[in-house]
C-alpha positions as CSV (number, residue, x, y, z in Angstrom):
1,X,0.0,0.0,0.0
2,X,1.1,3.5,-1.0
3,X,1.5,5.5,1.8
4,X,-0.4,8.9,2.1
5,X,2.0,12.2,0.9
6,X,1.4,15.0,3.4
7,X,0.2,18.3,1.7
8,X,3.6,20.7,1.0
9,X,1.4,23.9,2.6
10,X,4.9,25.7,3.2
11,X,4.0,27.7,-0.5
12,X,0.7,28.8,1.3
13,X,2.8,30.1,4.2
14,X,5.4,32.0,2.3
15,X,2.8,33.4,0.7
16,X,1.1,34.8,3.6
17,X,4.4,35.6,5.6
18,X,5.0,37.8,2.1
19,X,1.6,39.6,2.5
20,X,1.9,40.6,6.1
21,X,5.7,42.0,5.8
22,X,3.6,43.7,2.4
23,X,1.0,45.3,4.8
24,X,3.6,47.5,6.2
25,X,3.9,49.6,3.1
26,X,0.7,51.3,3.9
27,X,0.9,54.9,4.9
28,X,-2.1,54.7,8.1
29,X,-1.0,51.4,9.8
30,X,-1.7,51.7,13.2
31,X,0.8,50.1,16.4
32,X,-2.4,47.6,17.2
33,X,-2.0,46.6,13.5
34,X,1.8,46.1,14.1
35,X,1.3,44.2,16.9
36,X,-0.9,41.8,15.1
37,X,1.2,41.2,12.4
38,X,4.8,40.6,14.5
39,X,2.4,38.2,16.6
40,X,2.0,36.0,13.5
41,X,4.9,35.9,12.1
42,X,6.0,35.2,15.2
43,X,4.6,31.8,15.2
44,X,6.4,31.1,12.3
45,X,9.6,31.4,13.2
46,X,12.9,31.4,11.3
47,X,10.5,31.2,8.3
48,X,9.4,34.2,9.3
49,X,12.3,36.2,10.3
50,X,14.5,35.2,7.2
51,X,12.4,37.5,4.2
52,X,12.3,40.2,6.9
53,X,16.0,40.7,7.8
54,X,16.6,40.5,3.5
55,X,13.7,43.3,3.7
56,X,16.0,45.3,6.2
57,X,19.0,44.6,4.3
58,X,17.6,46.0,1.0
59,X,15.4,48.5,2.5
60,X,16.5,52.4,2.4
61,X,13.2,54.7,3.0
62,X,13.6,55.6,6.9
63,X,10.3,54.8,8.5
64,X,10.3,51.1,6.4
65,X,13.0,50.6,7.9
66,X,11.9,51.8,11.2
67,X,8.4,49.5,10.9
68,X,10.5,46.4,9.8
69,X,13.4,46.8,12.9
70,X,10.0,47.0,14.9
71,X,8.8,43.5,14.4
72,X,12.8,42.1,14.8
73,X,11.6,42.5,18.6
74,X,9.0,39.4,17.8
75,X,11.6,36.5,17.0
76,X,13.1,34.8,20.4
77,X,16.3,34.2,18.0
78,X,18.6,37.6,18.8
79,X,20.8,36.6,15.7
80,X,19.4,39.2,13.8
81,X,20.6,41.6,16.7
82,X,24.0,41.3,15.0
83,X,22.4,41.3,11.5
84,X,21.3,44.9,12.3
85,X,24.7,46.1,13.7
86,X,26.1,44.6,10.4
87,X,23.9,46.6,8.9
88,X,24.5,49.9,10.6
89,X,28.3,49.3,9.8
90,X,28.4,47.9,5.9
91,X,25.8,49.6,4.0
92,X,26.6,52.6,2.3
93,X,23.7,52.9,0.0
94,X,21.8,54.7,2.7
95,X,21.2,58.4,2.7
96,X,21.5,60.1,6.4
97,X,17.6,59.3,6.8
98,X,17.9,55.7,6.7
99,X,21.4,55.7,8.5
100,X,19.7,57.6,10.8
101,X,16.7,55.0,11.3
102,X,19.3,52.3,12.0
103,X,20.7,54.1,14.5
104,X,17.9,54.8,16.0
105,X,16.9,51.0,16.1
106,X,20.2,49.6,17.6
107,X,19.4,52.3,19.9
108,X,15.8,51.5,20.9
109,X,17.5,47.9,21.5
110,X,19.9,48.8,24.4
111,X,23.1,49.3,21.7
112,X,25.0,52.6,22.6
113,X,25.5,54.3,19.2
114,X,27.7,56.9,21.1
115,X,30.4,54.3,21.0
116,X,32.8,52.8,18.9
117,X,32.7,51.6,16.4
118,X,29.1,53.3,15.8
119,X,30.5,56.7,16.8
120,X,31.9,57.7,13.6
121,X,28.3,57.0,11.8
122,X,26.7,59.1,14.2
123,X,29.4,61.9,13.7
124,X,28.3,61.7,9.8
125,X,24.3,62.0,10.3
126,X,24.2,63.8,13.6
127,X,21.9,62.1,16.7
128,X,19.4,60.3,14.7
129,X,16.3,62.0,15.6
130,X,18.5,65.4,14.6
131,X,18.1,64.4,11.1
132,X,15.3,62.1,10.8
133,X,12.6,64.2,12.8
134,X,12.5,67.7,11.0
135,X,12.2,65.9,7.9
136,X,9.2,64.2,9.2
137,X,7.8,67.1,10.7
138,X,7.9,68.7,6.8
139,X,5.3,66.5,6.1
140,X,2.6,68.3,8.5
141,X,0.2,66.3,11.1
142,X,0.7,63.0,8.5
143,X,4.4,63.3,9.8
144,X,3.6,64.4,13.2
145,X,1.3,60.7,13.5
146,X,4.0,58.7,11.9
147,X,6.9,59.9,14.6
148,X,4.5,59.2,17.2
149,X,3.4,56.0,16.1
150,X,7.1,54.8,15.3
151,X,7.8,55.9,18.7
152,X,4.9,53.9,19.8
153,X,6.7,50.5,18.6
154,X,9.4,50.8,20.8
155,X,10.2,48.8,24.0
156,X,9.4,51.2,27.6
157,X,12.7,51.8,27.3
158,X,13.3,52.5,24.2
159,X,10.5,55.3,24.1
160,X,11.7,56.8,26.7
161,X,15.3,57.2,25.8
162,X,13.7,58.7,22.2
163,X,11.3,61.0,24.7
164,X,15.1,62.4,26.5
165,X,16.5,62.9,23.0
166,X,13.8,65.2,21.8
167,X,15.5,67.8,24.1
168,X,19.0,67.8,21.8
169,X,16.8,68.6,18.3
170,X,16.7,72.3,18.0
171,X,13.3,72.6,15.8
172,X,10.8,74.5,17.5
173,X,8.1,71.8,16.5
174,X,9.6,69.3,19.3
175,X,7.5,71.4,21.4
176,X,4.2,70.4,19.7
177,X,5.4,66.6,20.1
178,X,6.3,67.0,24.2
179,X,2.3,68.4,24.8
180,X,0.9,65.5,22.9
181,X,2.9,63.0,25.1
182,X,2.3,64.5,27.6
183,X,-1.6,63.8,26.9
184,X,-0.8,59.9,26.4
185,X,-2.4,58.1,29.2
186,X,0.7,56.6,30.3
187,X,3.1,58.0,33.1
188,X,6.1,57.5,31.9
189,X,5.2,58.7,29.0
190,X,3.9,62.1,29.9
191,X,6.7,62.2,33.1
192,X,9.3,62.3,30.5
193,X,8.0,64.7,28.3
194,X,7.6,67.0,31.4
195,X,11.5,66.2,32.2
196,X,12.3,66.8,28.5
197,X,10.6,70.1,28.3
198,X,13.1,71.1,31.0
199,X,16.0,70.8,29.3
200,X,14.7,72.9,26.5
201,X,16.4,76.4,27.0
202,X,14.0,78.5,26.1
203,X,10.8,80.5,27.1
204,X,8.2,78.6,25.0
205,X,9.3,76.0,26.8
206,X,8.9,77.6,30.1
207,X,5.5,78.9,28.7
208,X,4.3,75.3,28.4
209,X,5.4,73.8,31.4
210,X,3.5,76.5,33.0
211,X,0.4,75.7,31.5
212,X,0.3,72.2,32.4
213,X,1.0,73.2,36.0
214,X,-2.4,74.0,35.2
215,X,-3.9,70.7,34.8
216,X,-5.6,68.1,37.4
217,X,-2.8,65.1,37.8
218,X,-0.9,66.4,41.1
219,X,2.1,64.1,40.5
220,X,2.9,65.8,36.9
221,X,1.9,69.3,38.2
222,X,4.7,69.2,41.1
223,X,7.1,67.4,38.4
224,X,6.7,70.8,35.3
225,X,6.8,72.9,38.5
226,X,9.9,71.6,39.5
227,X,11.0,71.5,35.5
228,X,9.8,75.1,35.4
229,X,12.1,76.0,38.5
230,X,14.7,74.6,37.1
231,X,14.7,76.9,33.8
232,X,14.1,80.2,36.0
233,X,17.4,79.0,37.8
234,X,19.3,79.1,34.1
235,X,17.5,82.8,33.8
236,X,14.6,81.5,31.3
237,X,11.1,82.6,31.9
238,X,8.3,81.6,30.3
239,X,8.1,83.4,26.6
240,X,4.6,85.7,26.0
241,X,2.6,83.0,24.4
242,X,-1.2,83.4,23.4
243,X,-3.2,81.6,25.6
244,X,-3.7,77.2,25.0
245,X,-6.1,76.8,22.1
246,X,-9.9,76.5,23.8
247,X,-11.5,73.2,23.1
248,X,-13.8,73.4,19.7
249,X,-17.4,73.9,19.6
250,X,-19.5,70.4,19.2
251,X,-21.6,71.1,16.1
252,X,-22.7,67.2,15.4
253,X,-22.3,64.0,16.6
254,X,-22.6,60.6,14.9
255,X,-22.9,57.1,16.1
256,X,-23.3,53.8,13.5
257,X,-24.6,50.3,14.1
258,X,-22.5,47.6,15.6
259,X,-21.6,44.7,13.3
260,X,-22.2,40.9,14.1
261,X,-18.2,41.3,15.2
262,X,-18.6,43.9,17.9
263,X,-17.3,46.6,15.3
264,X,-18.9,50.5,15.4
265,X,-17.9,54.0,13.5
266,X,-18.0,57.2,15.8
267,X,-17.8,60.7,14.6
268,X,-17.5,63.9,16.3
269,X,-17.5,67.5,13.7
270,X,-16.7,70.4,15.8
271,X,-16.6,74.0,14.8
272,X,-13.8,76.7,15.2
273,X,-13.7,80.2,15.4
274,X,-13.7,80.6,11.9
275,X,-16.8,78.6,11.1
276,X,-14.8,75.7,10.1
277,X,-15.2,72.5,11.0
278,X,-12.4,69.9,12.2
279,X,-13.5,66.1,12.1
280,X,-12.8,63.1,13.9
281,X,-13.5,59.4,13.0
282,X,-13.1,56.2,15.1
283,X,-13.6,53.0,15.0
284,X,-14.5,51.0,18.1
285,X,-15.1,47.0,19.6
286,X,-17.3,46.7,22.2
287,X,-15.0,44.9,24.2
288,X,-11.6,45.5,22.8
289,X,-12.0,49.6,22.5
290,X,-11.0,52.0,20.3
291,X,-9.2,50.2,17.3
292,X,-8.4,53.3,15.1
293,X,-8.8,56.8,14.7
294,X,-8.5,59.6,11.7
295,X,-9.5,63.3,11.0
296,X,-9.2,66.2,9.2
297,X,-9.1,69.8,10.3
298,X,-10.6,73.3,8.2
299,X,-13.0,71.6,6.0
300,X,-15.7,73.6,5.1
301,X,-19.6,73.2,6.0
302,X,-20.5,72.0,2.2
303,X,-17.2,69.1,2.6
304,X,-18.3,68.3,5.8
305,X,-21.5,67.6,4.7
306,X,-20.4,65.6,1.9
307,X,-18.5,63.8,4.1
308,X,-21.1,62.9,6.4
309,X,-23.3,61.8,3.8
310,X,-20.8,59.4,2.4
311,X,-20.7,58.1,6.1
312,X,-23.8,58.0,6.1
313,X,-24.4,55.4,3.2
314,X,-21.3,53.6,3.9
315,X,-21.1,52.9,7.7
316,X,-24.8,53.6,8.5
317,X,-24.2,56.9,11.0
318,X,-26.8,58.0,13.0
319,X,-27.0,61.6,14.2
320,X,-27.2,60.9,18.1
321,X,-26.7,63.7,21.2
322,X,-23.2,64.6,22.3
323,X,-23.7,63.3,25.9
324,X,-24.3,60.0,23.9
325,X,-21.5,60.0,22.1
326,X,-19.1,60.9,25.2
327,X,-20.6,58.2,27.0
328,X,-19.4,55.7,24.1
329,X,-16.0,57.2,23.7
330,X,-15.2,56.5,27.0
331,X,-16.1,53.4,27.2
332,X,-13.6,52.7,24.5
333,X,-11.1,54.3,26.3
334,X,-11.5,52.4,29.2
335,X,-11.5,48.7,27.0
336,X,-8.5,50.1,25.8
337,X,-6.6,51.0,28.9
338,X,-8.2,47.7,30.0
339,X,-6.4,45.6,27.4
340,X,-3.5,47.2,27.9
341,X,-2.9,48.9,24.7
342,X,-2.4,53.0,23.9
343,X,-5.1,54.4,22.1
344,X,-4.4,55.4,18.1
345,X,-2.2,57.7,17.5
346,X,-4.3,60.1,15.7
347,X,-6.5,60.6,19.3
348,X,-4.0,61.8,20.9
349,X,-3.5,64.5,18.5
350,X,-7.1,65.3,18.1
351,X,-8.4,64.9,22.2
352,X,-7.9,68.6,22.9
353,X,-11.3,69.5,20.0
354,X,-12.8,68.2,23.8
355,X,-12.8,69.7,27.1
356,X,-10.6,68.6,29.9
357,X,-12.6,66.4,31.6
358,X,-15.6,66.2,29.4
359,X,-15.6,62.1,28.7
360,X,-14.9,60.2,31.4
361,X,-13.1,56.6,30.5
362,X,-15.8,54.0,32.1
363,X,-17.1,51.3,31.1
364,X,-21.0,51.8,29.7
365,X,-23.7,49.6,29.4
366,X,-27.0,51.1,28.2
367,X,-30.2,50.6,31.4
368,X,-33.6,49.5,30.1
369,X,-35.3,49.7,33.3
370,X,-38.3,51.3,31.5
371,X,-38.7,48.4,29.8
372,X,-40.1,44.6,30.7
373,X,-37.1,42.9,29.0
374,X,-38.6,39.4,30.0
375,X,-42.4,39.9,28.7
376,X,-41.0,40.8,25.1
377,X,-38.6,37.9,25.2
378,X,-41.2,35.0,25.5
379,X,-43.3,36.5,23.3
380,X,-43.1,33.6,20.6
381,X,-44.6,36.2,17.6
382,X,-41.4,38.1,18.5
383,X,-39.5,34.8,18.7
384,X,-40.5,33.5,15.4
385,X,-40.1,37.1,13.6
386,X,-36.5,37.2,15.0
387,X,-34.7,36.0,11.7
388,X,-36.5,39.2,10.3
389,X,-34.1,41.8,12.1
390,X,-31.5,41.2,9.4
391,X,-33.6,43.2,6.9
392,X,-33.5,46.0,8.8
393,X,-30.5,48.5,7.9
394,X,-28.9,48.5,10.9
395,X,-28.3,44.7,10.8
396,X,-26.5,44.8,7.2
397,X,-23.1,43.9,8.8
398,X,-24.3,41.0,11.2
399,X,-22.4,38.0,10.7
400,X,-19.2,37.0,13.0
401,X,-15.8,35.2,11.9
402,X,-13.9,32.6,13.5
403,X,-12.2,29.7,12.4
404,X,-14.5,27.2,12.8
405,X,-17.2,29.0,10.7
406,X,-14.5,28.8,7.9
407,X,-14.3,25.0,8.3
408,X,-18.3,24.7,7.6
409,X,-18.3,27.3,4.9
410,X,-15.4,24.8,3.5
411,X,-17.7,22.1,4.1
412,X,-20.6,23.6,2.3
413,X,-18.7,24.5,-1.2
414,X,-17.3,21.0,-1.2
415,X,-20.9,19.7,-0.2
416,X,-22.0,21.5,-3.4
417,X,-19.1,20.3,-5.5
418,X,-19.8,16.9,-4.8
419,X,-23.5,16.8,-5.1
420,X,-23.2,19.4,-8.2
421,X,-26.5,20.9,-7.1
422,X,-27.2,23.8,-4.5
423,X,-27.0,22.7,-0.9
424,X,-30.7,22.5,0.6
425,X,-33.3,20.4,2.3
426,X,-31.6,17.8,4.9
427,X,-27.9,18.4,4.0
428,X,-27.9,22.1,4.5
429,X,-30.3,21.9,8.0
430,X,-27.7,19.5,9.2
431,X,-24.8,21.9,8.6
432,X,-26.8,24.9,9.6
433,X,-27.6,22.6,12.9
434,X,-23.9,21.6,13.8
435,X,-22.6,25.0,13.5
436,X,-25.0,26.4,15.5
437,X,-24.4,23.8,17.9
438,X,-20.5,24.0,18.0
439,X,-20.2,27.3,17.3
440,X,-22.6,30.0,19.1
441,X,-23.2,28.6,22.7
442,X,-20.1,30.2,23.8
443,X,-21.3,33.5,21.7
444,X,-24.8,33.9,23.2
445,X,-23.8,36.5,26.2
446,X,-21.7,38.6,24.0
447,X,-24.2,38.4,21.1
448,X,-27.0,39.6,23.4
449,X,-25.0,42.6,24.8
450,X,-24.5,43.7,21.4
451,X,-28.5,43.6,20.3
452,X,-28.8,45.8,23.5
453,X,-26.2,48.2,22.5
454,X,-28.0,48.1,19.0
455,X,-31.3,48.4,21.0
456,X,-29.7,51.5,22.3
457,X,-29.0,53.2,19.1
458,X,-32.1,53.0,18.0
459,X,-33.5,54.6,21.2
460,X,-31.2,57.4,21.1
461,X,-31.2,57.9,17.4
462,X,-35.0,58.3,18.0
463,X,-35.8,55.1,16.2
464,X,-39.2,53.4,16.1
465,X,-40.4,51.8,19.2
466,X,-41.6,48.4,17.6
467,X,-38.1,48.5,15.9
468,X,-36.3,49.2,19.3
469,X,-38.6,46.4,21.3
470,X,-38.1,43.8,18.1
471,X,-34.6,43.6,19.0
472,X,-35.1,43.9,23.2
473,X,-37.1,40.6,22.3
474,X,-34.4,38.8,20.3
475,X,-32.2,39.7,23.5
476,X,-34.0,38.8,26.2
477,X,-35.1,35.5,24.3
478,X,-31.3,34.6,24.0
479,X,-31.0,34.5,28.1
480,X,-34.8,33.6,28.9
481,X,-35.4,31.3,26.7
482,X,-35.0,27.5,26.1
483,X,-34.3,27.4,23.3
484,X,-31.3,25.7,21.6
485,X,-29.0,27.4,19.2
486,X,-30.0,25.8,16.3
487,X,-33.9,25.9,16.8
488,X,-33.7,29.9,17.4
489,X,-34.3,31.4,14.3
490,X,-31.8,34.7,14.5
491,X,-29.1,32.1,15.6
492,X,-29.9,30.3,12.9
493,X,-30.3,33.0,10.4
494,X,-27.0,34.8,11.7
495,X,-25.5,31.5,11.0
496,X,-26.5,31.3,7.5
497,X,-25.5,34.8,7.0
498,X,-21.6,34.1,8.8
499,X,-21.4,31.1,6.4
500,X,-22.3,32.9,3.2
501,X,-19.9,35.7,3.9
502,X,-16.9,32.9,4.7
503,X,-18.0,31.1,1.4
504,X,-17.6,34.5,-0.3
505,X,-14.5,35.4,1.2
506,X,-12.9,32.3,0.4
507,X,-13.9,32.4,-3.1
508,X,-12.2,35.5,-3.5
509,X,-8.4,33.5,-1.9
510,X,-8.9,34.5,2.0
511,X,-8.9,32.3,4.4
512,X,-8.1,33.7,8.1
513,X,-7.2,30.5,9.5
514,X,-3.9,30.9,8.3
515,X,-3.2,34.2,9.7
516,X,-4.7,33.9,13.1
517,X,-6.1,31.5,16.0
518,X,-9.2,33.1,16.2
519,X,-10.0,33.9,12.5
520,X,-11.2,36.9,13.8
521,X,-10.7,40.1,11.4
């Protein structure tokens, strides 16, 4: 007997260790997104670290090379900590941009550049962020966010040792980079911006640690107090400065529907002085936080509306009240700071358009006390009608992703193939029965929070009340009732819907499972 050949899936891996290292090339990757990807290729090891050194070694545009010296930190195998000093020391193809990103990467990994035999480098191209960082603030706020997320990427210690460095760079700009840090919800963070504003000689630097000796956190108040002491002692005051920018005016707020995924779009358009408008757009999880941010600043009130209208069709925004809208932003800032991560770059640099103080980060879970959640719930009209919800708008984007739904969508196709008819009757209940089984019990609790966070939109959107109770019913049924998966028929239906979206997407050549665990997007 023959014996079986093991599928060669090491082309398929390649592949996909090719498109992640790919991904980085795109101008708005986010740190989260970063993490993800050095996570992965992670788990594939020497496979993984092999195309990226060659990457490095070929690479000369500065912030690639930043991005790809980011994800070295990944690999357990430190030979490519010599790889990078080779690199640093043999390339001469590199203009002072990319010899400076080197640099600055042997330095975020605990190498001292001021040293032989880097010394003589760093004579040539001056400190790295000397060189590197005016040439990125050229580029306006898309520089700004790409300095900040770069500096993001780096170990604790790393960041800070870049934080301490911004002191030496003599571009007025730096100053613009210390307030924003000091505005990242980390203490380290913002204690050594404070510390680097006081070795800036000169009174705009006074002039800002004196106005965050204004603000609420006692422990960095006493610290620019003592930084500000420090510069009147070297004879600098602070420099006349017009007064910190007051927070925007609120004109609109905008919430949209979650997704089957736990996925929502936020925006806030605020007005200024000069009746323009400055916009911010986020994208939220209802349990991971805030996943990504972007905005624009002195659009006009005919763009802006454009804009929103485009939202609108795309992402389903809903014009809700401001309070509302706080509410939900800090609940994404407190997932985030629960899971550990900083919040997107482009936040940070677009918080002040709100108050000090006006969202508080705290977790939010919308009360329904007027209402008799259990009465709806074993209604069985409303139980039957359940399946219906997914022809309303605001259930376009329920279906949810995981591995196993990718296996059954699999199934399906080759179901079809075989049979060479459409999948119905017996054969497509059975699927549609095991997947329910195997796949949403562990779901249920953080499906129903979702329908009562969608429930919530519609009440504070101003929705329909039979709309709004349709969907308090499908909740409540999902915790009151008896139900199993596979005889409830939204389960059921946001089953069939999951599957058909796997079946399309890998029709079109992607298949999650071999990027993550979870499968999840």
């Amino acid at each position: 007997m023959e014996r079986c050949k093991k599928i060669d899936k090491s082309l398929a891996e390649r592949r996909g260790i090719l498109l992640l290292l790919a991904r980085l090339e795109q101008k708005n990757i986010t740190v989260e997104e970063m993490e993800e990807i050095g996570t992965t290729l992670r788990k594939a090891g020497r496979r993984a670290l092999s195309p990226l050194v060659r990457r490095l070694w070929r690479e000369r545009n500065g912030e690639l090379i930043s991005k790809y010296a980011y994800l070295l930190d990944f690999f357990e195998d430190e030979t490519w900590l010599e790889q990078l000093i080779q690199m640093v020391l043999r390339r001469k193809d590199l203009e002072d941009e990319g010899k400076a990103a080197l640099l600055a990467a042997l330095e975020g990994y605990g190498i001292d550049v001021t040293a032989p035999p880097f010394d003589r480098l760093l004579t040539e191209v001056g400190r790295p962020l000397q060189v590197s960082l005016p040439r990125l603030l050229d580029r306006g706020e898309e520089g700004l966010a790409a300095f900040l997320d770069n500096l993001l990427c780096y170990s604790p210690e790393g960041r800070l040792a870049v934080i301490a460095e911004l002191a030496t760079v003599s571009d007025p700009r730096v100053l613009t980079i210390l307030e924003v840090l000091v505005g990242i919800d980390d203490n380290e963070i913002a204690q050594g911006a404070i510390a680097a504003l006081g070795r800036i000689r000169s009174g705009a630097a006074a002039a800002l640690l004196q106005r965050l000796c204004r603000q609420k956190d006692a422990d960095l108040v006493e610290l620019a107090r003592r930084n500000l002491r420090r510069l009147a002692f070297l004879g600098i005051v602070p420099a006349g400065s017009p007064p910190p920018t007051a927070p925007l005016t609120i004109h609109a707020t905008y919430a949209g529907p979650l997704d089957g995924n736990g996925n929502r779009t936020l925006c806030v358009a605020a007005r200024d002085g000069n009746g323009r408008f400055s916009l911010l757009y986020l994208q939220t999880h209802d349990d991971k936080g805030m996943q990504s941010a972007s905005g624009e600043s002195g659009v006009d009130g005919e763009e802006m509306c454009r804009i929103l209208a485009d939202l609108e069709y795309d992402e389903g925004i809903v014009a809700v009240s401001p309070d509302y809208l706080l509410r939900l932003v800090g609940d994404a800032v407190y997932r985030s700071r629960e899971c550990g991560v900083f919040l997107p770059v482009d936040f940070y640099l677009r918080q002040g358009m709100f108050g000090q103080g006006t969202f508080v980060p705290a977790p939010y879970e919308p009360d329904f006390g007027a209402f008799d959640l259990g009465r709806p719930g074993l209604s069985a009209p409303h139980l039957r009608a359940s399946a219906s919800l997914f022809d309303e708008e605001l259930f376009v984007g329920w279906f949810v992703s995981s591995n196993r739904l990718y296996d059954f969508a699999e199934e399906w196709d080759l179901l079809e193939g075989g049979a060479e008819r459409k999948l119905k009757g017996r054969a497509l209940d059975s699927l549609l029965e095991r997947c329910c089984k195997e796949v949403f019990p562990p779901l249920l609790e953080q499906i129903r929070r979702r329908l009562l966070l969608t429930a919530d939109l519609v009440r504070e959107s101003g929705g329909e009340r039979a709309l709004l109770e349709r969907v308090l019913a499908v909740a409540s049924s999902l915790s009151e009732s008896s139900f199993p998966c596979h005889c409830h028929p939204f389960i059921r239906r946001l089953a069939l819907e999951s599957l058909q979206v796997a079946r399309e997407s890998l029709g079109e050549g992607y298949d999650p499972r071999r990027f993550t665990e979870d499968g999840e997007w």
